[in-house]
C-alpha positions in Angstrom: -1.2 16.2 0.8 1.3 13.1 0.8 0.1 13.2 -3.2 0.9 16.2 -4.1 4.9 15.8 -3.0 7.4 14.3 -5.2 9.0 10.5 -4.7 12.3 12.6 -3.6 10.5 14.9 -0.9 8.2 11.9 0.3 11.6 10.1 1.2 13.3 12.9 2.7 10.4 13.7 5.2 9.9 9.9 6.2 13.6 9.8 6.6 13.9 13.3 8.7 10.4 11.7 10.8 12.4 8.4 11.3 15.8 9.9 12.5 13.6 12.6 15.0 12.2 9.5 16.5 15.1 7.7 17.1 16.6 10.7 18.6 13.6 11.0 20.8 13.9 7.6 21.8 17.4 7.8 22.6 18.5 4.8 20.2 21.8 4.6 18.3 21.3 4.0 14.4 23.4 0.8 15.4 20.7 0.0 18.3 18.0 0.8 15.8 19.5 -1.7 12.6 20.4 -4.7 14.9 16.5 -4.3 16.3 15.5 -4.5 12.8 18.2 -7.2 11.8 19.8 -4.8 8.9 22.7 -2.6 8.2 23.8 0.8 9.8 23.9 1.7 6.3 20.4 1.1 5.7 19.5 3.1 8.4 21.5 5.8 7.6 20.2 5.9 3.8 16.6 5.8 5.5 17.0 9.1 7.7 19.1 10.7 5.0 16.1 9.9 2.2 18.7 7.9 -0.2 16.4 5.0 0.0 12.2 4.7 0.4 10.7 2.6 2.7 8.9 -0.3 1.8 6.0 -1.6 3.2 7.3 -3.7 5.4 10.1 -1.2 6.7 7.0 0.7 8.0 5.2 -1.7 9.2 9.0 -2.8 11.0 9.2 0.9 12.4 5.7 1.2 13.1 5.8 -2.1 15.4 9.5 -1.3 17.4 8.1 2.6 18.1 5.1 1.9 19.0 3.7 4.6 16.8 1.5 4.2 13.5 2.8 4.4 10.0 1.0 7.4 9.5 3.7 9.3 11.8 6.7 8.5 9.4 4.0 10.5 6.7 2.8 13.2 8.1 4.7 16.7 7.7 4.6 17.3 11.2 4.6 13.7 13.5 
């Protein structure tokens, strides 16, 4: 599945997954960048799929949501 979907799209769903999280959990994108020591701006460019996460952002997300990676992944978390 996650194959068959371009570099763009992959971005743009782990983006839309992360920002539907953080609304869920009721966290600012500012709350959400000073837990992972970054910028507002690199949270924004996350949701809005300007910028792919690393490994590490992931494994960041994945650890302060208590969820696994696979939920930023999947179509429907």
């Amino acid at each position: 599945m996650l194959e068959d979907i371009s570099r763009n799209e992959r971005r743009k769903l782990t983006g839309a997954n992360l920002r539907k999280l953080r609304y869920k959990e009721k966290l600012t994108a500012e709350e959400l960048a000073a837990r992972m020591q970054l910028t507002v701006d690199f949270v924004d460019r996350l949701e809005r799929g300007h910028r792919g996460m690393t490994e590490r952002t992931l494994n960041m997300l994945s650890e302060i949501f208590n969820v696994s990676a696979d939920y930023f992944l999947n179509e429907e978390p």
